[in-house]
C-alpha positions in Angstrom: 19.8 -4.9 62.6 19.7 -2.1 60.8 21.6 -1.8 57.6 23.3 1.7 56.9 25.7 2.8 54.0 27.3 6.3 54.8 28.0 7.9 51.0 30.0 11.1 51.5 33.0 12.8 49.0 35.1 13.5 52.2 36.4 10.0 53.7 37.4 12.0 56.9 33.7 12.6 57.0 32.5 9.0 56.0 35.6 7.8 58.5 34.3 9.8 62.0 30.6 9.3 61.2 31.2 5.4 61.0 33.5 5.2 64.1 30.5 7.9 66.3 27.5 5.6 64.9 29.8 2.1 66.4 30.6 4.1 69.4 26.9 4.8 69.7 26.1 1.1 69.8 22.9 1.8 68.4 23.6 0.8 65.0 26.4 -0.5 62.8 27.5 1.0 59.1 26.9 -1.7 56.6 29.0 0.0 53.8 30.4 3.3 52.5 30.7 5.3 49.1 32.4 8.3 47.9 30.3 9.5 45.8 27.3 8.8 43.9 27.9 6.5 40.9 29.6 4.0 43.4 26.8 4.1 46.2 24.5 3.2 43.2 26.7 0.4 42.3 26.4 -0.9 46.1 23.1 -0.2 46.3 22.3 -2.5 43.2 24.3 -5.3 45.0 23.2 -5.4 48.2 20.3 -4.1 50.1 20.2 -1.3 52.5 17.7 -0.2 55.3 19.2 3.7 55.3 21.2 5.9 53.1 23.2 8.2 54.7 24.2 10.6 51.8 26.0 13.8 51.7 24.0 16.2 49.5 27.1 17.8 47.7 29.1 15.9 45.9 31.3 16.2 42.5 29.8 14.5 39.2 26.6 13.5 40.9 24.7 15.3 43.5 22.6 13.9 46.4 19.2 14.9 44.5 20.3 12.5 41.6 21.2 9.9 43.5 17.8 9.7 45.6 16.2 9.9 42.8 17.4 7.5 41.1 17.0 5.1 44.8 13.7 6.0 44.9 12.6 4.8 41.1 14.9 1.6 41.8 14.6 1.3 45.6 11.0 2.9 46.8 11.8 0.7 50.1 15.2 2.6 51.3 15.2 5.6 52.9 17.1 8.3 52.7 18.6 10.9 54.9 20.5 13.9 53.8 23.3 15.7 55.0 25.1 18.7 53.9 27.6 21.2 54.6 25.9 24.1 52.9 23.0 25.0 55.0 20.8 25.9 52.2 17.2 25.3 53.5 15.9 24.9 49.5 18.3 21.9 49.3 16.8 20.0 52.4 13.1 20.9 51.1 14.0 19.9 47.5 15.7 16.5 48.7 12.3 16.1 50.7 10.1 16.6 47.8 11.9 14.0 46.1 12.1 11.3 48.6 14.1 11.8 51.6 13.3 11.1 54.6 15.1 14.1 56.1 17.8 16.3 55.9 20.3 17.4 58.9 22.7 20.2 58.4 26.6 19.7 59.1 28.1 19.8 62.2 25.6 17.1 63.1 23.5 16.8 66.4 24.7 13.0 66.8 21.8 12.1 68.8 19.2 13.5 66.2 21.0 11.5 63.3 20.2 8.6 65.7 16.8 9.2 65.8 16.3 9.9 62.7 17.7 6.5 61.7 15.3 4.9 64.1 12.5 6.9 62.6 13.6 6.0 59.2 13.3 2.4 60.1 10.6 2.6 61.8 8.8 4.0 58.9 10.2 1.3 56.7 8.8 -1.8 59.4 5.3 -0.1 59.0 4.8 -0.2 55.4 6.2 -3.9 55.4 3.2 -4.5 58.2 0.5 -3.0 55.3 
């Protein structure tokens, strides 16, 4: 099974994403955060498969977070979302270590794949 964490400053937002991903019965949310310093906190705690993480939050953003997953965590991946469809975001959140970015309102059924993908990607470099 695959284990998510949804971090997102809006808890409508991490509230309707966790209850569409159940109803999918694809996958399960593990965990949530609402905002950056506490998904780090979890993160150190506990292990997670996929980080789904809102780009713009207050105090921290989403490009400080991943980076600091990605020195701690090289093995999670991380997919972006954001609200403020600013394509140099998604391409600097890439450069850093994401394994995507999807633009708010979401296309439920790409976020799904791109969780499978994500894990998929995560199962192959365990194989290696």
């Amino acid at each position: 099974m695959i284990k998510l964490i949804i971090a997102d400053d809006h808890p409508i937002v991490r509230e309707g994403l966790k209850q569409i991903i159940a109803d999918s019965q694809h996958f399960t949310v593990s965990d949530e955060a609402g905002d950056g310093p506490e998904l780090l906190d979890k993160v150190r705690k506990e292990d997670f498969d996929v980080i789904i993480l809102d780009l713009k939050m207050p105090g921290m953003d989403g490009i400080a977070v991943l980076e600091n997953i990605k020195e701690k965590y090289p093995k999670t991946e991380v997919i972006f979302l954001t609200g403020h469809a600013a394509t140099q975001d998604g391409v600097e959140g890439i450069k850093t270590g994401a394994f995507d970015y999807l633009s708010k309102p979401i296309e439920f059924e790409h976020l799904f794949g791109k969780i499978k993908q994500a894990y998929e990607k995560i199962k192959r470099e365990e194989e290696k």
